[in-house]
MARFI-853352 format. One line per 4 residues: their letters; for each residue x, z, y of C-alpha. Coordinates in Angstrom, 3 decimals. Example, Ala and Ser with C-alpha at 12.3 -4.5 7.8 and 13.67 -1.06 7.14 Angstrom:
// MARFI-853352
as> 12.300/7.800/-4.500 | 13.670/7.140/-1.060;
END
This chain:
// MARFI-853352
xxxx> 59.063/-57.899/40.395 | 61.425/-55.043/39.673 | 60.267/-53.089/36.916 | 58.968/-49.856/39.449;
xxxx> 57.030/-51.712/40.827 | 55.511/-53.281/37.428 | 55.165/-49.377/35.970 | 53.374/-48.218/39.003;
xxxx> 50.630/-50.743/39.892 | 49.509/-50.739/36.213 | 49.169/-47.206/35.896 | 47.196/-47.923/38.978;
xxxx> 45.390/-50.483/37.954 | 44.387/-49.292/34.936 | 43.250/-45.941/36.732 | 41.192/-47.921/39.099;
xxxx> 39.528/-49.950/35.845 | 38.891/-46.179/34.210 | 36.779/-45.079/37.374 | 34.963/-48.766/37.189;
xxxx> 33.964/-47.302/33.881 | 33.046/-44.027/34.669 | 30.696/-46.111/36.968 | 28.253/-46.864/34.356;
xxxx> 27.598/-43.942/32.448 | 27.168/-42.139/35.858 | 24.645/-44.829/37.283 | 23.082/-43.937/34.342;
xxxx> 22.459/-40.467/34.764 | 21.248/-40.908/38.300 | 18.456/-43.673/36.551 | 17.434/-40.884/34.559;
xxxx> 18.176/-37.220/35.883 | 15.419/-35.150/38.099 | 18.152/-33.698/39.716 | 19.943/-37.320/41.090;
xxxx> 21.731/-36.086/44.495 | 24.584/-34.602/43.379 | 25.269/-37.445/40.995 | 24.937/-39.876/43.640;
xxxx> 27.051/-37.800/45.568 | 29.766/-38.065/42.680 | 29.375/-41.942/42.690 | 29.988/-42.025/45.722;
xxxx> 32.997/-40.356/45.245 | 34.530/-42.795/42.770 | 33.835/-45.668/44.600 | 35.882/-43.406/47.189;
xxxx> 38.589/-43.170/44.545 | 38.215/-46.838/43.944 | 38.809/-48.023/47.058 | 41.657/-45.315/47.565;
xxxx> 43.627/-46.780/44.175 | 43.333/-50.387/46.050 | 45.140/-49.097/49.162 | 48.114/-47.477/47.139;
xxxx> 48.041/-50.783/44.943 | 48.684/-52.504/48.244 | 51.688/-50.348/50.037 | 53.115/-50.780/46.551;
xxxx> 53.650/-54.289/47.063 | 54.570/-54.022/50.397 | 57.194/-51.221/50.442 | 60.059/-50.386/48.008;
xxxx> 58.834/-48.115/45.487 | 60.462/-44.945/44.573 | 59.903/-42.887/41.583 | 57.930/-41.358/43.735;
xxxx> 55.347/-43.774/43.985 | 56.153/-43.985/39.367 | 55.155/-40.767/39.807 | 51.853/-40.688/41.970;
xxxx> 50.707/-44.158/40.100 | 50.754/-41.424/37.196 | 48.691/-38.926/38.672 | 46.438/-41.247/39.378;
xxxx> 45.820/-43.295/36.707 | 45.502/-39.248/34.978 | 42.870/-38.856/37.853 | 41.211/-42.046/36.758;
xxxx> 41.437/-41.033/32.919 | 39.891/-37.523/33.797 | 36.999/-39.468/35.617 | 36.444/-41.569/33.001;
xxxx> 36.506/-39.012/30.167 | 33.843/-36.447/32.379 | 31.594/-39.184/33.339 | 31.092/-39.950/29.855;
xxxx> 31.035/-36.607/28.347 | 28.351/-35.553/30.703 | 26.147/-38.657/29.611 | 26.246/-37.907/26.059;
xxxx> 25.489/-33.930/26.854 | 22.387/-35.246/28.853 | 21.500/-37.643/26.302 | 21.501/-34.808/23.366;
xxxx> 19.813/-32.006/25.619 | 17.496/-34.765/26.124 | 17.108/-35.762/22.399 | 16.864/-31.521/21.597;
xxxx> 14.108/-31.453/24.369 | 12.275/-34.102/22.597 | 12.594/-32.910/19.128 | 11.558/-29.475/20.422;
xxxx> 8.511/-30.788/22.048 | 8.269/-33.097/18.803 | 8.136/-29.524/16.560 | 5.809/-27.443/18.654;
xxxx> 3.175/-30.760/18.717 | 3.840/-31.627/15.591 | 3.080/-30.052/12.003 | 6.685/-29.763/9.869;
xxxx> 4.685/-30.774/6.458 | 2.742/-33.095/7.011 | 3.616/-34.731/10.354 | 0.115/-34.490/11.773;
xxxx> -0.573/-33.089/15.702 | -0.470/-29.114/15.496 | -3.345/-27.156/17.073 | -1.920/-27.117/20.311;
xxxx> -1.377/-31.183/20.980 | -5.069/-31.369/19.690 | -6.421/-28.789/21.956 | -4.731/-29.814/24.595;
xxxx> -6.665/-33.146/24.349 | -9.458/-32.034/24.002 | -8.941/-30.260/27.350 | -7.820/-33.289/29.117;
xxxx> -11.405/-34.644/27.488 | -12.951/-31.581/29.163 | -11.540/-32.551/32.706 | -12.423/-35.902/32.452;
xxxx> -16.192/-35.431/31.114 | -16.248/-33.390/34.864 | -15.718/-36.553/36.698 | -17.630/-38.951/34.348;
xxxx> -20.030/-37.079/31.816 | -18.964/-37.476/28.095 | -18.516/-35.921/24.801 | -16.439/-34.844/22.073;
xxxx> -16.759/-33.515/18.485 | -14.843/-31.193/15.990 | -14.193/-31.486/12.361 | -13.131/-28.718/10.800;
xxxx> -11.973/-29.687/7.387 | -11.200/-26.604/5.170 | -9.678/-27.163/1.373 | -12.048/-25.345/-1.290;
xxxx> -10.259/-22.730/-3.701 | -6.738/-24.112/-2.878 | -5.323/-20.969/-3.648 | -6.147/-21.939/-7.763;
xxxx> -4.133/-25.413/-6.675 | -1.061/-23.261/-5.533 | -1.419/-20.489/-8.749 | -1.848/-23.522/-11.398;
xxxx> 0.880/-25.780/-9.992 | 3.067/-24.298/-7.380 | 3.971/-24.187/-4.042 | 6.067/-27.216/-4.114;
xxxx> 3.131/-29.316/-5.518 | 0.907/-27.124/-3.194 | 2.476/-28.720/-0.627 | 3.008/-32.394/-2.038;
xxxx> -1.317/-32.327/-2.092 | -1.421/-31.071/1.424 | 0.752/-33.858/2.609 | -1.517/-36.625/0.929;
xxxx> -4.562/-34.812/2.619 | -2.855/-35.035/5.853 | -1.832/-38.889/5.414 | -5.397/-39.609/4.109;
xxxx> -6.859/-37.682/7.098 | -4.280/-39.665/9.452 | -5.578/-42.741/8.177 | -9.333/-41.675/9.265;
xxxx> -8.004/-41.767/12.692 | -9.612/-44.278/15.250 | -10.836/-45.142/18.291 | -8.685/-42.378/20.125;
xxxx> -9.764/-39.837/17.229 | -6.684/-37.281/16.426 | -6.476/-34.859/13.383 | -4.238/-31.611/13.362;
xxxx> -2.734/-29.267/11.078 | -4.814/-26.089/11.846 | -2.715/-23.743/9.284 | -2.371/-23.398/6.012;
xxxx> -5.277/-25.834/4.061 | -6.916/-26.079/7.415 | -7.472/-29.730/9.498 | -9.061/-30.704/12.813;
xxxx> -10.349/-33.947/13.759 | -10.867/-34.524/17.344 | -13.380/-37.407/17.747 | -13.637/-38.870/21.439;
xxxx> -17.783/-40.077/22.410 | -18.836/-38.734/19.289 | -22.034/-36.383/19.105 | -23.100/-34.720/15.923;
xxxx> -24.465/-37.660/13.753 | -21.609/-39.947/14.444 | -19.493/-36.489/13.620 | -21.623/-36.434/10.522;
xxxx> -21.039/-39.891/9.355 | -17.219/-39.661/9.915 | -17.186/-36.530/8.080 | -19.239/-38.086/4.890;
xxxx> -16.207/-40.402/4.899 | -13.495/-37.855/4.961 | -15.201/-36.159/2.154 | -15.143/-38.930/0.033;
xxxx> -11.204/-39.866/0.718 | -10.584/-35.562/0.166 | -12.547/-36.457/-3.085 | -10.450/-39.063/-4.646;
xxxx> -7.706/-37.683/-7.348 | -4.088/-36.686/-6.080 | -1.540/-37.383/-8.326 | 1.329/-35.164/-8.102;
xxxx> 3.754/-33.712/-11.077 | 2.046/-35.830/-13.944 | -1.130/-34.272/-12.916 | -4.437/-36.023/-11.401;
xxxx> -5.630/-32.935/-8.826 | -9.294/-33.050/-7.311 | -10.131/-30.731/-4.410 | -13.104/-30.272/-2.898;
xxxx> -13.131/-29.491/0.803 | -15.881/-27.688/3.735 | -16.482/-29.658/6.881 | -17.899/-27.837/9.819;
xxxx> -19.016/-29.964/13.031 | -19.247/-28.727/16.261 | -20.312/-30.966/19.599 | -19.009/-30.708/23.371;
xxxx> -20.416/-29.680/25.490 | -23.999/-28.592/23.304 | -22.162/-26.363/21.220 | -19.114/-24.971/23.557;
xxxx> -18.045/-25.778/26.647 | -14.409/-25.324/26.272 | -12.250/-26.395/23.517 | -11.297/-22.609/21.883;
xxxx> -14.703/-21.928/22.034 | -15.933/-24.912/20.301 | -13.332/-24.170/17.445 | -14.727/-20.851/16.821;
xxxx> -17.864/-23.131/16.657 | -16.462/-25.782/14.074 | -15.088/-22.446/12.141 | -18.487/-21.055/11.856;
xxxx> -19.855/-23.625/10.796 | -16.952/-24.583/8.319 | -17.382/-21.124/6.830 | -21.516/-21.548/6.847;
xxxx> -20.951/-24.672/4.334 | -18.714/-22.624/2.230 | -21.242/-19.711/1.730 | -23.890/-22.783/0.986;
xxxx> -21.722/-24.840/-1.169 | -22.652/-27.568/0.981 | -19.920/-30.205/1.839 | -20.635/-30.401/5.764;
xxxx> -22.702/-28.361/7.812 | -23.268/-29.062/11.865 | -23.285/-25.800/13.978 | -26.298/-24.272/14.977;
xxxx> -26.583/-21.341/17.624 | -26.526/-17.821/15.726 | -23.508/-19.072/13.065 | -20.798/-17.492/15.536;
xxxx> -22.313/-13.880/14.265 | -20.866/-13.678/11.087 | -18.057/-15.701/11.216 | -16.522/-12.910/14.240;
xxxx> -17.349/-10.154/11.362 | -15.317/-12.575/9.362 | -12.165/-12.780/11.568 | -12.226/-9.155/12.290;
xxxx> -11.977/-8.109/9.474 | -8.500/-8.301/8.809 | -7.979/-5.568/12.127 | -10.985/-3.790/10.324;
xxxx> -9.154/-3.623/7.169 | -5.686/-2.479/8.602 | -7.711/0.611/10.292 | -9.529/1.509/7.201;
xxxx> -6.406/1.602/5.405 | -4.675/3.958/8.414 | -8.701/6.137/8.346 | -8.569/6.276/4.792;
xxxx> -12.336/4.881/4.161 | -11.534/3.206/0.914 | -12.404/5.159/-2.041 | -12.015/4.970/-6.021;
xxxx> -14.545/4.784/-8.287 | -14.100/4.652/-12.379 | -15.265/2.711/-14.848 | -14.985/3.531/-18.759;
xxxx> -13.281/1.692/-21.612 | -15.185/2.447/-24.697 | -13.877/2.270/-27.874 | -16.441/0.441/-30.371;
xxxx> -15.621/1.889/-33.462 | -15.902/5.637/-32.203 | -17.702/4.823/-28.942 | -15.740/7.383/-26.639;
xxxx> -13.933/6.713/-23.886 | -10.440/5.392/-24.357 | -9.288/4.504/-20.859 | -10.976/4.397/-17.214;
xxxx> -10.687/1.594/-14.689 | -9.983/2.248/-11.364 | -12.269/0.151/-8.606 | -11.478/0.329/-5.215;
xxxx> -14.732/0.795/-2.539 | -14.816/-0.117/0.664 | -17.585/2.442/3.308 | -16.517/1.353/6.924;
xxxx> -17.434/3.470/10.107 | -18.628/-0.188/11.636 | -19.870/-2.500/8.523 | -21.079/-0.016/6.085;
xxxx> -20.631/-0.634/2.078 | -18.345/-3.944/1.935 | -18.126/-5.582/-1.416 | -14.500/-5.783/-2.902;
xxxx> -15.528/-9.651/-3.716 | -14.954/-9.885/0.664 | -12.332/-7.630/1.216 | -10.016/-8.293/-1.748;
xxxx> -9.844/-11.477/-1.024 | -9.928/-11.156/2.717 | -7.294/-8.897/2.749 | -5.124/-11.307/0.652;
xxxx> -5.671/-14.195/3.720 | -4.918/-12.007/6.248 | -1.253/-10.528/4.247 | -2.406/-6.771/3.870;
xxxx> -3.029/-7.210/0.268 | 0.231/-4.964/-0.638 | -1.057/-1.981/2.000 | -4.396/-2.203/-0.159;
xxxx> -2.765/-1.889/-3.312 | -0.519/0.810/-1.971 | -3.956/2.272/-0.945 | -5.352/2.013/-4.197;
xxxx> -1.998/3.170/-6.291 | -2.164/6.287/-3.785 | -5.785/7.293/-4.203 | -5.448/7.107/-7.881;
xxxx> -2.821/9.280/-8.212 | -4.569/11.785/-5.514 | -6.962/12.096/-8.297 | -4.183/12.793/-11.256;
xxxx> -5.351/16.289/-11.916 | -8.676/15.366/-12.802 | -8.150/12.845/-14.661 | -4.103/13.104/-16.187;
xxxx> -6.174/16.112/-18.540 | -8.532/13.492/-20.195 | -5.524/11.974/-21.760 | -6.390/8.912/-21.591;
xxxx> -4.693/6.150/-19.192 | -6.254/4.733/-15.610 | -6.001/0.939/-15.135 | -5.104/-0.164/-11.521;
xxxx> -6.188/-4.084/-10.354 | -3.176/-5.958/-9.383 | -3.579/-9.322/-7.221 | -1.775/-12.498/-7.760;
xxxx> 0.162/-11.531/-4.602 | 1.088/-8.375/-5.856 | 3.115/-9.506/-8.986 | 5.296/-11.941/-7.055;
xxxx> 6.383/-9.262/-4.692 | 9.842/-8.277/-5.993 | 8.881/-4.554/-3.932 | 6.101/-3.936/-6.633;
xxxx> 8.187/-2.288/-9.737 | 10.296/-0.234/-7.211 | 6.886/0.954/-5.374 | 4.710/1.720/-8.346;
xxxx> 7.453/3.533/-9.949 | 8.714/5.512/-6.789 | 4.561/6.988/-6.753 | 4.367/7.656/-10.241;
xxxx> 7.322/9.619/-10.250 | 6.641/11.230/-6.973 | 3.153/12.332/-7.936 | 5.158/13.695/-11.530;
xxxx> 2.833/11.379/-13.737 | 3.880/9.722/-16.749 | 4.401/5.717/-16.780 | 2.074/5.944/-20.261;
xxxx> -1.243/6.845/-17.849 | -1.209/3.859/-16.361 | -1.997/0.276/-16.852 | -2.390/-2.374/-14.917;
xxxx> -4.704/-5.711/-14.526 | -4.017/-8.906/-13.606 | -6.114/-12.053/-13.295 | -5.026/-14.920/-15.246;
xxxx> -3.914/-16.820/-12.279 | -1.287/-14.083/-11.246 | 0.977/-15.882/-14.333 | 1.220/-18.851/-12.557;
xxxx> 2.082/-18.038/-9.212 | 5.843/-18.437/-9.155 | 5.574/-17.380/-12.504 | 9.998/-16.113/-12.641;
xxxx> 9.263/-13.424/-10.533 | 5.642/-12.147/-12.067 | 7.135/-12.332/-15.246 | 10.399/-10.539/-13.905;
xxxx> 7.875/-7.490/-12.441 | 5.633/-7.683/-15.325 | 8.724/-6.565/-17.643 | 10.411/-4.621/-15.568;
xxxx> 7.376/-2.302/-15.474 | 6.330/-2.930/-19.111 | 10.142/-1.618/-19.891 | 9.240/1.489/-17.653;
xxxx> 6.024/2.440/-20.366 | 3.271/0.520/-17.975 | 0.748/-1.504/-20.016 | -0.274/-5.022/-18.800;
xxxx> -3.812/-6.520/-19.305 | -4.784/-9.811/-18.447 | -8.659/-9.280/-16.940 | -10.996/-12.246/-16.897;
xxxx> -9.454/-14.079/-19.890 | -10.864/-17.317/-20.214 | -11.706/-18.627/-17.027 | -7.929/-18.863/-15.230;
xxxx> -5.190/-21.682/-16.029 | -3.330/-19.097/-18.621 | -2.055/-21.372/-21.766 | -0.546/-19.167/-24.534;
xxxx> 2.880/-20.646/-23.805 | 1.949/-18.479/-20.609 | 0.755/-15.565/-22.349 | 3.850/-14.842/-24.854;
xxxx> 6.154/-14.793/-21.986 | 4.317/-11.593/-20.658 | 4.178/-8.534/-22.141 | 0.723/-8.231/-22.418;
xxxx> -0.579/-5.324/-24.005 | -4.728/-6.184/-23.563 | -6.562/-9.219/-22.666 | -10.047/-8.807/-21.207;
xxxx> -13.005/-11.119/-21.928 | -14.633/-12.295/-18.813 | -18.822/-11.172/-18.284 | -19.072/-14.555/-17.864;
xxxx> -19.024/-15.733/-21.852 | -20.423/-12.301/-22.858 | -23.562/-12.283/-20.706 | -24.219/-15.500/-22.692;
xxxx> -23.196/-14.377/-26.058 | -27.010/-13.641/-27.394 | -27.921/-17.044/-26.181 | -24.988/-19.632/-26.703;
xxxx> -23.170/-20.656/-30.101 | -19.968/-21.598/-27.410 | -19.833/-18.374/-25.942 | -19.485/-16.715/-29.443;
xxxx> -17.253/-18.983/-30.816 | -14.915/-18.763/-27.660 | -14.861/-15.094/-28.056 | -14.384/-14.915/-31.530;
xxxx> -11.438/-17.558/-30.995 | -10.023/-15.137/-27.920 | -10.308/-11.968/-30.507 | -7.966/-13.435/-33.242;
xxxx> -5.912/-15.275/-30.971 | -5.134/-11.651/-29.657 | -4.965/-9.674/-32.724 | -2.573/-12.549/-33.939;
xxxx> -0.272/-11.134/-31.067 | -0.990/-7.778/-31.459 | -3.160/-7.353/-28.452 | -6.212/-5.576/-28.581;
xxxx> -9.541/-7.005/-26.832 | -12.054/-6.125/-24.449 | -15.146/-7.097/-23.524 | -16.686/-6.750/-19.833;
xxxx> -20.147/-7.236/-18.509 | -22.028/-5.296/-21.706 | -25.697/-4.861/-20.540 | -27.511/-4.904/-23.314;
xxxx> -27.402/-3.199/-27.179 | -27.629/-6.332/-28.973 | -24.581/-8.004/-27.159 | -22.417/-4.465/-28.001;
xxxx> -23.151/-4.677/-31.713 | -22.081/-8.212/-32.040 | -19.046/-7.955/-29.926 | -18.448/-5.052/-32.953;
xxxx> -19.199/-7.669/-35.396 | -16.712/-10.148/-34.089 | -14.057/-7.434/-34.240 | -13.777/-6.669/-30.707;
xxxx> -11.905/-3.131/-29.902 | -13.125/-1.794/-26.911 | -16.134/-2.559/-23.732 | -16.878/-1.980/-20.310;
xxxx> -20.296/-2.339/-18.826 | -23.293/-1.058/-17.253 | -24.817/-0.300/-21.063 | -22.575/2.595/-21.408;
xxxx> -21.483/3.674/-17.714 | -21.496/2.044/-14.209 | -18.822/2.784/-12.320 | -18.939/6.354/-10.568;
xxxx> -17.014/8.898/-8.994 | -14.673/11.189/-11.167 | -16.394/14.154/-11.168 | -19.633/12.519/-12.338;
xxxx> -17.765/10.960/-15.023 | -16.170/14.131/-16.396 | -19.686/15.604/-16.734 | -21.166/12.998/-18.335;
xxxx> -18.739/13.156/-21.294 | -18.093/10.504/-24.028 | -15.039/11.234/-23.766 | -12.360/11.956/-27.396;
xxxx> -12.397/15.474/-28.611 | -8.922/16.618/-26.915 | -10.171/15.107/-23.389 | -13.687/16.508/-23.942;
xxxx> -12.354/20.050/-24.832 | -9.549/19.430/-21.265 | -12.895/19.070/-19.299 | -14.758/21.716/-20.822;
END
């Protein structure tokens, strides 16, 4: 065999073996693609090629090769190559877009914490449910499984750990699951147990258990965390007869329990009422932020030794067009769920200053209520400072007050704000001192100027030993770092005079003024000599 003839049949043969391999992966993709004519079409085509490569093979050894025939072996055994290489490539793209389509449908079913169903895969269950309970009567039940106070569990310890004690809820919920049950990740501390031929009291009885697992102690960081959580149950097709609707159920009842302090409650007709009020009212707050239907109020900081007014607290009030009077306890903290907490505070900072030429003559300063949320938002020193100096008022009028919690909550930044504006002339005061997380290696890191006894151990102060010895603790603790004290809740004469015994410096309560609008306040005086003679 002349060596022509060698060169050309293997580059044909081994372009006929390419296109025997571009068989497979292509046979493949026909097995598997919705769209399989035109890749049988193409495999058809090889085998085509195939048969094509054995015919040239053949006049090779059966006429005398030219370089001609070196040089068409060559094109095709390219022609086999190029086969070969396509073929394969165009597996492994279906293969990935495949993969990506299933990871996809993976993330928008799935919750990215904690691995549990999200609120669509359960809902859409519970609609398949629905269809079949047409053809063959059945039910289904909701748990709604809401963490108690896990805000504190995020301010203490941090979002990281936050998050470490949602996924153990989530695995400890995903261990509940039986008999065709599924539990989702609603949002945030939120779960939702879909239980298959369950009515109420079977609900019930699953839910007792889910309380107890919730119950047990979390370990996470070096710390043993206990959370309490609110069930509410709601019951295809009694309660709802479509799965949204029966989640608004579940939520009304969820949010019944927590009003009642009472671990699980099962939905009863009527509970939808308030919890609506309760999910408008984030739209209702945005619109009376754009009306302007919050208001400020003041409250007095009295002095004890020469009982007149040393500063005035403002206290935001809510009158809506739709609701009426609103209590800041509900829209404070709704307005923190819903993310319009900063717009409120902007609200309040503007209001206040709105009011500067009334009260910037007292010469005393106004103290503003900051949330948690507001002292991790790096905006905060450029806002408050950009108002103060547009209204032309003096960063010595104005303090601000933070909870104890507000420390904790990535407690860089806070304490990155709370010097920034303490360096501008802004005074900080911690308000309800006493009942938070704060530690003192917490406290010297701000640049706390106040801290304020919570009503809490001073409405028990004529009464309990503890009380008095935790304020009298609190007092020297603070004078020891050259903060001054004040007490809140005052009601009654006897609890003044022995806050003045203990050495406390100032008070706020009802005993000397409630809180009242600013006008009312200027006439009814108490105020030092140089702000008394201003109002006169």
């Amino acid at each position: 065999m002349s060596g022509t003839i060698l060169l050309s049949s293997t580059l044909v043969i081994g372009g006929e073996c390419l296109l025997f391999g571009a068989l497979l992966p292509l046979l493949s993709i026909v097995r598997t693609s919705n769209r399989s004519r035109g890749w049988l079409a193409l495999v058809s085509l090889v085998v085509f090629f195939i048969l094509g490569y054995a015919a040239h093979l053949a006049v090779l050894f059966t006429a005398q090769p030219t370089v001609m025939d070196v040089v068409i072996s060559g094109i095709l055994f390219g022609g086999g190559l190029f086969v070969f290489l396509v073929s394969r490539l165009a597996r492994d793209s279906i293969v990935a877009q495949a993969d990506q389509a299933l990871a996809a449908d993976y993330r928008a079913n799935h919750d990215e914490l904690t691995g549990l169903p999200s609120r669509r895969l359960l809902l859409k269950s519970a609609e398949e449910l629905c269809r079949a309970a047409h053809l063959k009567p059945s039910l289904f039940s909701y748990l709604l499984i809401d963490v108690n106070r896990f805000k504190d569990v995020n301010d203490a310890l941090g979002y990281t750990n936050g998050d470490a004690v949602l996924k153990e809820l989530g695995g400890r919920l995903r261990v509940a699951d039986s008999d065709g049950s599924l539990t989702a990740r609603l949002s945030g501390d939120a779960f939702l147990m879909l239980l298959p031929n369950s009515d109420a009291q079977d609900a019930q009885r699953v839910a007792q258990t889910v309380h107890q697992n919730i119950l047990e102690p979390i370990r996470v960081d070096g710390h043993n965390i206990t959370v309490d959580a609110s069930v509410g149950i709601a019951t295809y097709p009694k309660d709802a007869a479509d799965p949204v609707s029966l989640l608004r159920c579940a939520d009304a009842a969820m949010f019944v329990a927590k009003r009642r302090h009472d671990p699980i409650v099962i939905y009863e007709d009527g509970m939808n009422e308030s919890a609506g009020r309760r999910l408008w009212g984030g739209t209702a707050i945005r619109r009376a932020i754009e009306n302007h239907e919050f208001s400020i109020v003041y409250q007095p900081k009295y002095g004890l030794e020469s009982m007149k007014a040393e500063g005035l607290e403002a206290l935001v009030r809510w009158e809506s067009q739709e609701l009426g009077n609103v209590g800041p306890d509900n829209f404070i903290d709704l307005a923190e769920r819903v993310g319009l907490i900063r717009e409120l505070s902007d609200e309040v900072v503007r209001l206040v200053l709105q009011d500067r030429n009334t009260w910037l003559p007292l010469g005393i300063p106004i103290w503003i209520n900051l949330s948690a949320h507001d002292m991790v938002d790096e905006t905060l020193p450029d806002r408050l400072l950009g108002a103060l100096k547009e209204a032309e008022v003096p960063t010595s009028m104005l303090g601000i007050e933070i909870t104890e919690t507000a420390m904790l909550v990535d407690q860089r930044q806070a304490s990155v704000n709370a010097r920034a504006l303490s360096k501008a002339g802004l005074r900080l005061s911690i308000d309800d001192f006493g009942t938070g997380y704060s530690t003192l290696s917490h406290l010297v890191q701000f640049p706390v100027s106040e801290i304020k006894i919570d009503k809490v151990f001073v409405s028990n102060l004529s009464e309990d030993q503890t009380s008095e010895s935790i304020i009298k603790a609190c007092i020297e603790m603070a004078h020891n770092l050259s903060m001054t004290v004040t007490a809140e809740g005052i009601e009654d004469a006897h609890t003044l005079a022995m806050l003045r015994h203990l050495g406390c410096d100032a008070a706020q309560g009802y005993l000397m003024a409630r809180p009242m609008k600013l006008d009312q306040l200027c006439q009814q005086g108490n105020f030092p000599d140089s702000a008394a003679a201003a109002v006169s």
